[in-house]
C-alpha positions in Angstrom: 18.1 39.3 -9.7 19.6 41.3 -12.5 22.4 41.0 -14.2 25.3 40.4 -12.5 27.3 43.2 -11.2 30.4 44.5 -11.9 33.7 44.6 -9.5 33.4 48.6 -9.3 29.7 48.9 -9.4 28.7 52.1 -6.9 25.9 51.6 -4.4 23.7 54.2 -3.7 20.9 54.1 -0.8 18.5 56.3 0.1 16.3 55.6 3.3 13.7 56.8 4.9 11.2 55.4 7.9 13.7 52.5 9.2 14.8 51.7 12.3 15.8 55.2 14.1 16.4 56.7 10.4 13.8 59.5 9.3 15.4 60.1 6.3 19.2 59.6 4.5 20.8 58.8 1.5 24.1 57.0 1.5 26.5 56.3 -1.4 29.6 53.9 -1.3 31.5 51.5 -3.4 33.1 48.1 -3.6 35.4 46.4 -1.4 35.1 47.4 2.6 33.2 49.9 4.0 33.0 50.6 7.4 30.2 52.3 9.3 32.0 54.1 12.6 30.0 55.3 15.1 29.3 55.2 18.8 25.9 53.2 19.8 22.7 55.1 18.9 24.1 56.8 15.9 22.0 54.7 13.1 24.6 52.1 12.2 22.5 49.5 12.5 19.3 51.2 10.9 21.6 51.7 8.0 22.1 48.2 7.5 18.4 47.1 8.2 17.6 49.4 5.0 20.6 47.8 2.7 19.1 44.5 4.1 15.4 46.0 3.2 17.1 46.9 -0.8 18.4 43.8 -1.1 15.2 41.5 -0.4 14.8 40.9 3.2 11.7 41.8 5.1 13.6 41.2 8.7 13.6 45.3 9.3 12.1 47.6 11.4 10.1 50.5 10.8 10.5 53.7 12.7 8.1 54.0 16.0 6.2 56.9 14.5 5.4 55.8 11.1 3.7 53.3 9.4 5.5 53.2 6.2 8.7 53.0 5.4 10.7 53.5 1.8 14.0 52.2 0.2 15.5 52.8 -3.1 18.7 50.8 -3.4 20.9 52.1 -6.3 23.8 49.5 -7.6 25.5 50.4 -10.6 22.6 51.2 -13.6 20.3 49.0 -11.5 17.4 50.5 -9.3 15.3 48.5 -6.6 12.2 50.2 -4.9 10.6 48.7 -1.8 7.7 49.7 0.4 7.5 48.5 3.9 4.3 48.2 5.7 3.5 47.7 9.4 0.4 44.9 9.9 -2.0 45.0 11.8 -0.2 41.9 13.6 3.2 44.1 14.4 5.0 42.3 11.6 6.3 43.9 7.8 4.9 43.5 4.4 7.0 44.5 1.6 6.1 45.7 -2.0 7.9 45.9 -4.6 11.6 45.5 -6.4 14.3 43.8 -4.6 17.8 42.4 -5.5 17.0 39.3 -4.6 14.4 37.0 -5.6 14.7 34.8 -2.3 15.9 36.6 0.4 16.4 32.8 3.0 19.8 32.7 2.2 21.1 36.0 2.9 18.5 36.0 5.9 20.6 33.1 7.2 24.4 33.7 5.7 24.6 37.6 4.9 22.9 39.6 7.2 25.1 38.7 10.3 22.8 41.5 12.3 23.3 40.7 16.3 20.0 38.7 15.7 21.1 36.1 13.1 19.7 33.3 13.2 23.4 31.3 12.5 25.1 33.5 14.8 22.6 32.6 18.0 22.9 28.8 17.1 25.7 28.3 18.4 25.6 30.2 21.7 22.1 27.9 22.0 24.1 24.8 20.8 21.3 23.2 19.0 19.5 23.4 15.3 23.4 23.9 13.6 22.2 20.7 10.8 18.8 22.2 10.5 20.0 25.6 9.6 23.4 24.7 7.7 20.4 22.3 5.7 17.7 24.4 5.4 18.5 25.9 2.2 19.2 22.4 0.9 15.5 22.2 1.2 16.0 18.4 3.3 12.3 17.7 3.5 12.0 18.1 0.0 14.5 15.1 -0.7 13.1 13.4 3.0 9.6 13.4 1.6 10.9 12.4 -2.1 12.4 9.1 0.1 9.5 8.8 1.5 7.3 8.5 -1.3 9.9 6.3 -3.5 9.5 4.3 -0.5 5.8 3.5 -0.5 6.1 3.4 -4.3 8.6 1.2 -3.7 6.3 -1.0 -1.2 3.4 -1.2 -3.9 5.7 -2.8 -6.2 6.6 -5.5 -3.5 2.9 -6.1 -2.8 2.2 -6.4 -6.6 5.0 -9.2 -6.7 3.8 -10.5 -3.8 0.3 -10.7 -5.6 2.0 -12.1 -8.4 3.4 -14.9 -6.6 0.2 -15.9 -4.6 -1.7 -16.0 -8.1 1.1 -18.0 -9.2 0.6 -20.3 -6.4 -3.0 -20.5 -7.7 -2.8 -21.1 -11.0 -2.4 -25.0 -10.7 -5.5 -25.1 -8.5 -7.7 -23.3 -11.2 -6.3 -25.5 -13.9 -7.8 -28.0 -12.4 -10.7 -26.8 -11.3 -11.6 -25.8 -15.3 -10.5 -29.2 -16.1 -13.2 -30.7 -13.8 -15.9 -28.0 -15.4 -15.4 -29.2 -18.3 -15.6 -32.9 -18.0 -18.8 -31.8 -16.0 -20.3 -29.6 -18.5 -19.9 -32.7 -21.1 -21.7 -35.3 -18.7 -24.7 -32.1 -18.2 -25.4 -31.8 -22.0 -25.0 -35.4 -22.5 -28.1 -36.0 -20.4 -29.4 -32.7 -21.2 -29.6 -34.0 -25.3 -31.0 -37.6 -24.0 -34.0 -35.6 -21.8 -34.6 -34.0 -25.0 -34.5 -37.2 -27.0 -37.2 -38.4 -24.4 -39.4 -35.7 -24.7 -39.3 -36.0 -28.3 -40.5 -39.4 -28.1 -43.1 -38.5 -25.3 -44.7 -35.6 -28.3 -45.0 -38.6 -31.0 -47.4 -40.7 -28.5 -50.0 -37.8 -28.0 -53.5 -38.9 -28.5 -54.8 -34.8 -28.2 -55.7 -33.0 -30.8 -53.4 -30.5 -32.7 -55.4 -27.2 -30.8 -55.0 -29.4 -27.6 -50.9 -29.8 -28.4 -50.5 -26.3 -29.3 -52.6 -25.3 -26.0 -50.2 -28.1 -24.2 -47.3 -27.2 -25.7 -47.9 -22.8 -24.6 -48.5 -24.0 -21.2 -44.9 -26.2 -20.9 -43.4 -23.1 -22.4 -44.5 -20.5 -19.6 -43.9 -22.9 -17.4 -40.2 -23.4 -18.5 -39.5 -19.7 -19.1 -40.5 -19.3 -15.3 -39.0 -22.1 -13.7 -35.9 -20.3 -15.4 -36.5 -17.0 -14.2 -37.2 -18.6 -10.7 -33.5 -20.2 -10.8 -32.0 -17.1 -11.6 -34.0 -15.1 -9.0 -32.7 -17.7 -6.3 -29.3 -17.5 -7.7 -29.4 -13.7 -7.6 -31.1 -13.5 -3.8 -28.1 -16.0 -2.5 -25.1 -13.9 -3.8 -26.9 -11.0 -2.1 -27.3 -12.8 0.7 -23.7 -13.7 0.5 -22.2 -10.0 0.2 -24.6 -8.8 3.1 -22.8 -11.7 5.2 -19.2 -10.7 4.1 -20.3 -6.7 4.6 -21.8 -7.2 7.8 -18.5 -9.2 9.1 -16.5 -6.3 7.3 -18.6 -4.0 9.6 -17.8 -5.7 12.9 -14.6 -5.9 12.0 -14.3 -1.9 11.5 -16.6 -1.0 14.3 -14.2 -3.1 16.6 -11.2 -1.5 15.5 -12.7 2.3 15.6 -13.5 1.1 19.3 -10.0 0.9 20.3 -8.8 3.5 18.7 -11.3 5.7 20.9 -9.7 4.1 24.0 -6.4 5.7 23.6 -6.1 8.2 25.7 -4.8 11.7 23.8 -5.0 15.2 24.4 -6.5 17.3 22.0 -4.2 19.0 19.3 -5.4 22.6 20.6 -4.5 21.5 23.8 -1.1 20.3 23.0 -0.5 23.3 20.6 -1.1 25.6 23.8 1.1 23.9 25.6 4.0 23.6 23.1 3.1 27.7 22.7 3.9 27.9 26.5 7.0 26.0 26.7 8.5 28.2 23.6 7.6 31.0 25.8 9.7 29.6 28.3 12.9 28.7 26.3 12.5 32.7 24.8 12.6 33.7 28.9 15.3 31.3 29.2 17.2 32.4 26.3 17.3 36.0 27.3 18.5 35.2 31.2 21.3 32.7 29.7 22.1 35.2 27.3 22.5 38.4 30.0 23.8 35.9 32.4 27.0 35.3 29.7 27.4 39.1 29.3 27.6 39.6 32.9 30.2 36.9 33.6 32.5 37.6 31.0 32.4 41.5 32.1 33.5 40.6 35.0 36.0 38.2 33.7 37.9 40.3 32.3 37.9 43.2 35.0 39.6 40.3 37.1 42.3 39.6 34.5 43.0 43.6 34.9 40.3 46.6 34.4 41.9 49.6 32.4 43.5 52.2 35.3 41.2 54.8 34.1 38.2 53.0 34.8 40.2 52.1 38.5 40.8 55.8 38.7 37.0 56.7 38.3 35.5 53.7 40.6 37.9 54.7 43.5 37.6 58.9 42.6 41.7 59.0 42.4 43.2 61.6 40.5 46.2 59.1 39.2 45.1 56.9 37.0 48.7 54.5 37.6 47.2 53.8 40.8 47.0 49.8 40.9 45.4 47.7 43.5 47.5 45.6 45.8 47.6 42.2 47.0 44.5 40.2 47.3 42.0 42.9 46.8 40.6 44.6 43.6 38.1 47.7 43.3 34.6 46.2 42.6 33.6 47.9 39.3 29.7 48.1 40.3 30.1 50.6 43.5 33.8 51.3 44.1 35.1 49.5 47.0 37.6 47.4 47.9 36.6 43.4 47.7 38.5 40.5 47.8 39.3 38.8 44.2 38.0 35.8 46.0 35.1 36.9 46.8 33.8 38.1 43.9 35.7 34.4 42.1 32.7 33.1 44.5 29.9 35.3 43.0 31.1 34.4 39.6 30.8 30.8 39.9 27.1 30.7 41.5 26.5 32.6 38.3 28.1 30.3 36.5 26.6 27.4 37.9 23.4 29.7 36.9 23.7 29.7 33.6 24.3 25.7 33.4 21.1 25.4 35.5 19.4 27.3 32.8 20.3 25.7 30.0 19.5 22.3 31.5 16.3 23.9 32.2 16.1 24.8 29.0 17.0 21.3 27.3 14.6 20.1 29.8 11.9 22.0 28.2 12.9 21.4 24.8 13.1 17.8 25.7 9.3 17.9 26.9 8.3 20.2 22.9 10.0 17.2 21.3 7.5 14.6 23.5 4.5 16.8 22.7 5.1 17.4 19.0 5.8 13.7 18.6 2.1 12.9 20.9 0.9 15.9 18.5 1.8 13.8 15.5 0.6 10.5 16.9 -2.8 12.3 17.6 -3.2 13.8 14.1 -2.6 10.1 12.8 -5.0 8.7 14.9 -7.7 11.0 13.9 -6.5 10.5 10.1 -7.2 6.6 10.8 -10.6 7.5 12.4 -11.8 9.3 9.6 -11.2 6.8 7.1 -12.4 4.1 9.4 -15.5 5.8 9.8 -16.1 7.0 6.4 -15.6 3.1 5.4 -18.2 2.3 7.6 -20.5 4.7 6.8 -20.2 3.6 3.0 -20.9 -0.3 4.5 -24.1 0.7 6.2 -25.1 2.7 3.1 -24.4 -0.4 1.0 -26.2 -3.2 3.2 -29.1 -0.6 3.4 -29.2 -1.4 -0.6 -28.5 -4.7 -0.8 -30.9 -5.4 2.1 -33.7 -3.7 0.0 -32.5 -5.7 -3.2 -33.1 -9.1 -0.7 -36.6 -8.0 0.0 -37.4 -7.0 -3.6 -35.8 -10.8 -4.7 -37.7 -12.6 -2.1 -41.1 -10.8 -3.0 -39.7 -11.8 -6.7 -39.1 -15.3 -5.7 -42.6 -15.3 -4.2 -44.3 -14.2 -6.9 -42.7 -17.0 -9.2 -43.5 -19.3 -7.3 -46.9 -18.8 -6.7 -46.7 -18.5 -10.3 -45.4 -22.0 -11.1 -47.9 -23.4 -9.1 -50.5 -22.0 -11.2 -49.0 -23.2 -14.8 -48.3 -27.0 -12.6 -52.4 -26.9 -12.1 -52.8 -25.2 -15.4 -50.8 -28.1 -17.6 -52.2 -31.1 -15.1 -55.9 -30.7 -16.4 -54.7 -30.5 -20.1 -52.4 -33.6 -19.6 -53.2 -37.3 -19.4 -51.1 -40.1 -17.6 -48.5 -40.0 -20.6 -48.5 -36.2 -20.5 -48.1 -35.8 -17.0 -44.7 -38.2 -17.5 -44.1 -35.2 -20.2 -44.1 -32.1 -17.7 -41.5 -33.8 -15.6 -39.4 -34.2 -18.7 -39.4 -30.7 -19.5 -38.8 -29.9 -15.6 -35.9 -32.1 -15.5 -34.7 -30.5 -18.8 -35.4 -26.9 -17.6 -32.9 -28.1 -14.2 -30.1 -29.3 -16.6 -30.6 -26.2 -18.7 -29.8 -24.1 -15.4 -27.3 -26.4 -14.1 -25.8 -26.4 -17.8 -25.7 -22.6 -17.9 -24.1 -22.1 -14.7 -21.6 -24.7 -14.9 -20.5 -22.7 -18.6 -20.7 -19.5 -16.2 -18.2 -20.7 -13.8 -16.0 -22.0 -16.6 -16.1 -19.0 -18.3 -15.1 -17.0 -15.3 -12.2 -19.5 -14.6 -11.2 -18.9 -17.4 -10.9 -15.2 -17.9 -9.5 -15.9 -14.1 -6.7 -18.1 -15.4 -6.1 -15.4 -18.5 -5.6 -12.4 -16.6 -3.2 -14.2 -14.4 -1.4 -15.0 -17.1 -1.4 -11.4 -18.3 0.0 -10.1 -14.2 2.7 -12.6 -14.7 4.0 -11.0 -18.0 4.4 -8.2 -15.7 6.5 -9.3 -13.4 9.8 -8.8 -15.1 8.6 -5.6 -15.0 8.0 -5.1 -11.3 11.1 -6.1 -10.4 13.1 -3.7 -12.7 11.2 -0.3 -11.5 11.6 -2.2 -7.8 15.7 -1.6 -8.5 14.9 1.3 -10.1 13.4 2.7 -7.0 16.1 1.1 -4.7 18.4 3.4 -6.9 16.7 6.5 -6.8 16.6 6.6 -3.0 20.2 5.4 -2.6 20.8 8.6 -4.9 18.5 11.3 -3.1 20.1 9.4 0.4 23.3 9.8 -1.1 23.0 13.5 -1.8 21.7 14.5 1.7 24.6 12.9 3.1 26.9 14.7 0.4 25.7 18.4 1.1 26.3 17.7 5.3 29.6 15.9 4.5 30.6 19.3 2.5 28.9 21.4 4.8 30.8 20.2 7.6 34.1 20.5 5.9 33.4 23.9 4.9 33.0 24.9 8.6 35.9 23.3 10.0 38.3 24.4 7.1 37.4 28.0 7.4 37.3 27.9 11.5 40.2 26.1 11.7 41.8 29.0 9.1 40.0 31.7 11.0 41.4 30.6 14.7 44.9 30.8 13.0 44.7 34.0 11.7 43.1 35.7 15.4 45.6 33.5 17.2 43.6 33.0 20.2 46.5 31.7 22.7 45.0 28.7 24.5 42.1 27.6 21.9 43.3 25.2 19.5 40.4 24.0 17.4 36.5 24.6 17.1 34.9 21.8 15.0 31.7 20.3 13.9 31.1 16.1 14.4 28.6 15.0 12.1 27.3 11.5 13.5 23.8 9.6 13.5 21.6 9.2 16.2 18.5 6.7 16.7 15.4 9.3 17.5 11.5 8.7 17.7 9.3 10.3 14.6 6.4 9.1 14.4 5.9 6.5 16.4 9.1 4.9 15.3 12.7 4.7 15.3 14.6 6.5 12.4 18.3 7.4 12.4 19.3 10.9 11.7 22.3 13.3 11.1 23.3 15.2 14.4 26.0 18.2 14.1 27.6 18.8 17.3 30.2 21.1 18.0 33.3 20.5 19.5 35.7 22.8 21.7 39.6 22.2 21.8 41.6 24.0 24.2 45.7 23.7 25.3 47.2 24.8 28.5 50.4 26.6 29.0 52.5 23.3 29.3 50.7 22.6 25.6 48.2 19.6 27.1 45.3 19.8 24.6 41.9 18.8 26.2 37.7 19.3 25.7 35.9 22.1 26.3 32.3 23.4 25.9 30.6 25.7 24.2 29.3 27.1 27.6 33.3 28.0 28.6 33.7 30.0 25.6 34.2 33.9 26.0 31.6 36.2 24.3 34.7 37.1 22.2 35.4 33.4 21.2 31.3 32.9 20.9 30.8 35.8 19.0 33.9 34.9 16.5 32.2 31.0 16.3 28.9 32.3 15.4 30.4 35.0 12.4 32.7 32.0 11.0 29.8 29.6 11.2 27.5 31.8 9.1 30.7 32.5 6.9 30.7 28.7 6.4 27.3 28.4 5.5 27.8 32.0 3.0 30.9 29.5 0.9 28.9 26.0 1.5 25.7 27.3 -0.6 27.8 29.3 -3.0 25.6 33.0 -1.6 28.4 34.8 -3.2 27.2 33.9 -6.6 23.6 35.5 -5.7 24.4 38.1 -3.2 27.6 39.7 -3.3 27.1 41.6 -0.1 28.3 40.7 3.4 26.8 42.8 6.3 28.0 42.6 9.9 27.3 44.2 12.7 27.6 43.9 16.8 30.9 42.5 17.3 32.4 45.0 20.1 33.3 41.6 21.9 36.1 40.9 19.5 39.4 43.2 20.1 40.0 45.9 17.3 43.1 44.2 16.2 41.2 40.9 15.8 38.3 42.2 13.8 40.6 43.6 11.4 42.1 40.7 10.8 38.5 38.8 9.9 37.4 41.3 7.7 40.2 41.0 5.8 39.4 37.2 5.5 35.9 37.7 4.2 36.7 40.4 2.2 38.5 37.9 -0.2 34.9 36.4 -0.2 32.0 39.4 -0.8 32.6 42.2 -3.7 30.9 44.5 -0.8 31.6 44.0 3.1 29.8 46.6 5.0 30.5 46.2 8.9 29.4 48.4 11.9 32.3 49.5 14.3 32.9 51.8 17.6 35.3 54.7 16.7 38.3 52.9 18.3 37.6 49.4 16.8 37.6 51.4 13.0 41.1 52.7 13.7 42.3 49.5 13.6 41.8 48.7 10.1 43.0 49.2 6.7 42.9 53.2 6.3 41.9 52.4 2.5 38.4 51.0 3.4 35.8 53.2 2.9 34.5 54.7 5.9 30.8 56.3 6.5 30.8 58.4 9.5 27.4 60.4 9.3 24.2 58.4 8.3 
């Protein structure tokens, strides 16, 4: 936005392409200005192309163009938009707007007939969601969430750290044990080598025959070791082939049963959710004429104006009233009984109720299939991964199966090698030199022995070190594990904060607003914020629930409950304005977007409406409202008043 305006900053619109509007230019100033007209006269265009200025892209462009044009003039300032039709029906805007982000006004500005805030309460449902959405919710939900799997790696690190704790006295020991063992293997390691020493001094060959001996003993030892380390080499493999293969069946098993559960296909559920939204839209629109048409004829049973009498029965004297029992029936003229049409009125009351329990029906059934929706797409998450697991196990054991042939053709080789230097050093050896070759074979085993054993203490060892390293950690872990606890107790805390406030907010400025229309027998409209346990996921979560309450009196001042459903379109339509109002003070709008539009509100008497604009006019530098002829009259003769768009 730009900088912030000024208390007496003129507006100036020009317009051209929206709604019914070919082309206008509008100016007007601060404070109220009201747009009087009968229906059809562009009242409503006018405010789609303020809307259009300020940022939103909710606007329609005129049947017989495909581009519209706005140039919204306020103070020095000048925004330029283009509107464009897609090729899908919708709007694309270009351009300059007064507002960077549009959402808010879209929900808490705009109070068009078709606002959003002003519909959710004659559907009595989504009132959190939309007081919230602003808040941006699932920003701080999924924050939680993640702090919350943060915090469950740090437990699973602690709990690491404990079970190596648990370990260390075990692999204490265990070094201990290689180490006393390592001493007794190159104690008799040095005395095999003492003896061989001893078996070199009583050689009766010559020097060439020695040297020739002594070759042969070192092939034969350089082998036997290459031999040990092959074997050594081809049993780990062997080993991790066992341990992947296990690893495999374990997988396969699991991917198995995953297959069995029976699931619809996400297109398949998407259809259908498509379908029933369908239905609640169908629904919506009955419910909604259904309410028209009952409190129409409401109130031509509390008394019809004698002109409209006059005209039904073709009387020339209007002060002709009905008598007794019987009043004229409003759609063709004749005389009826009250009662009759009291009958008529309540099969279309009872209607409506079977409506909307069809319709929480159906949004009972969307709630089922987005949650089987979500289960699916997890499920299919979980095969994906299960199977690309497996896929890299097969792949592995494939390579390590081909390492166990290469080994065993190794081992093979070496072997049949051996053999050859055994026959090799036999026919240069005599009695005493034969004793000599299984001297340096037993030395050549507790060479190997000796090396692994120092392997295994070595890795012990570094085991036992690193341990100790984790455990330094621990103090740690447990400080960022508080650290987290705190964090979510905060963003928790601040979710709970905004609907607390919101809440208020709405039931300060209704309970304010019902005083100052003085609606006779309604004594309070209020919002209950309370938790309720609800399936996400595949698992219970608690979650915020506004519902909204209706408190009526009778004459002898008993107060008792009522519904939403019993309201009158003129008590519905004054709910819905207040709650958007709510939500316009709640998220400071005012601060972003002075303006506050209204429009369709016929169904609240002139004398009423004046009254609520001059309670949001203390609000919004500039109120622009829509109003019949007769409905303007009522009001402040000083508001501004625009009577040809």
């Amino acid at each position: 936005m730009s900088t912030p305006l000024s208390a007496t900053d003129p507006v100036q619109l020009s317009i051209e392409n929206i709604g019914g509007i070919d082309e206008s230019s509008v100016s007007f100033s601060s404070g109220v200005t009201i747009l009087a007209g009968r229906n059809a006269t562009n009242r409503t265009s006018f405010l789609q192309a303020l809307m259009a200025g300020l940022g939103s892209e909710n606007v329609s462009i005129k049947g017989d163009a495909d581009e519209a044009h706005v140039e919204l003039t306020i103070g020095d300032e000048t925004y330029k938009r283009t509107l464009t039709r897609t090729n899908g029906g919708g709007v694309y805007a270009d351009g300059d707007a007064f507002l960077d982000n549009p959402e808010l006004a879209d929900l808490f500005v705009f109070l068009l007939e078709s606002n959003e805030a002003r519909r959710a309460v004659e559907l009595e449902e989504g009132l959190r969601e939309l007081i919230m959405r602003p808040v941006d919710t699932a920003a701080i939900e999924a924050g939680i969430e993640e702090l919350q799997d943060q915090r469950n790696d740090v437990e699973r690190q602690l709990e690491n750290l404990d079970s190596m704790q648990r370990e260390l006295p075990t692999l204490e020991q265990r070094r201990q044990d290689l180490k006393q063992e390592i001493e007794e293997k190159e104690a008799e390691l040095e005395a095999t080598k003492e003896a061989i020493e001893d078996a070199d001094q009583d050689l009766s060959a010559t020097r060439d025959q020695k040297d020739e001996l002594d070759d042969a003993l070192e092939s034969f030892r350089e082998t036997r070791g290459e031999l040990e380390d092959t074997r050594y080499n081809l049993e780990m493999e062997r080993e991790s082939i066992t341990a992947l293969e296990s690893e495999l069946d374990d997988l396969e098993s699991e991917l198995d049963e995953l297959s069995e559960t029976p699931m619809a296909g996400v297109d398949e559920v998407a259809d259908r959710l498509d379908e029933l939204r369908s239905q609640r839209a169908d629904i919506d629109d009955v419910t909604n004429s259904l309410q028209k048409v009952i409190q129409f004829n409401e109130e031509m049973l509390e008394g019809a104006d004698s002109d409209v009498v006059a005209a039904l029965r073709d009387m020339d004297d209007p002060t002709d009233r009905l008598v007794d029992e019987q009043v004229v029936c409003w759609t063709c003229g004749s005389t009826v009984e009250s009662d009759i049409i009291e009958e008529t009125l309540d099969r279309l009351r009872d209607l409506r109720s079977e409506k909307l329990q069809e319709r929480r029906e159906i949004q009972s059934k969307m709630d089922d299939l987005k949650t089987e929706k979500a289960t699916f797409e997890e499920q299919q998450r979980q095969r994906t991964q299960l199977e690309d697991r497996i896929e890299q196990i097969q792949s592995e054991l494939r390579t390590r199966r081909g390492r166990v042939e290469e080994l065993e053709t190794e081992r093979d080789r070496l072997e049949a090698e051996i053999d050859e230097l055994e026959a090799e050093v036999e026919t240069l050896e005599d009695e005493t030199q034969s004793d000599l070759l299984d001297l340096h074979r037993e030395a050549n085993q507790f060479e190997f022995e000796l090396n692994q054993l120092q392997d295994d203490f070595g890795q012990v060892t570094s085991e036992i070190d690193r341990i100790d390293e984790e455990l330094e950690r621990r103090d740690n872990f447990k400080a960022r594990r508080e650290e987290i606890s705190d964090e979510i107790a905060d963003l928790r805390t601040r979710i709970d904060q905004v609907e607390s406030e919101a809440v208020d907010q709405f039931n300060e400025h209704m309970e304010t607003v019902l005083e100052i229309l003085s609606y006779e027998n309604l004594e309070r409209i209020w919002i209950e914020r309370r938790q309720e346990t609800v399936s996400q996921g595949g698992r219970s979560v608690e979650q915020s629930v506004f519902e909204l309450h209706v408190v009526r009196s009778t004459a002898d001042g008993t107060t008792y409950e009522d519904t939403v459903d019993h309201l009158s379109e003129s008590e519905r339509e004054v709910t819905g304005l207040v709650f958007a109002l709510a939500g316009y003070l709640t998220h400071d709008v005012y601060e972003t977007c002075p303006f506050l539009l209204m429009d369709s509100i016929e169904a609240i008497d002139s004398d009423r409406i004046a009254r609520l604009v001059e309670y949001v006019a203390d609000y919004a530098e500039y109120v622009v409202v829509a109003l019949l002829p007769e409905d303007a009259q009522a009001l402040d003769e000083e508001y501004e008043r625009v009577t040809e768009i």
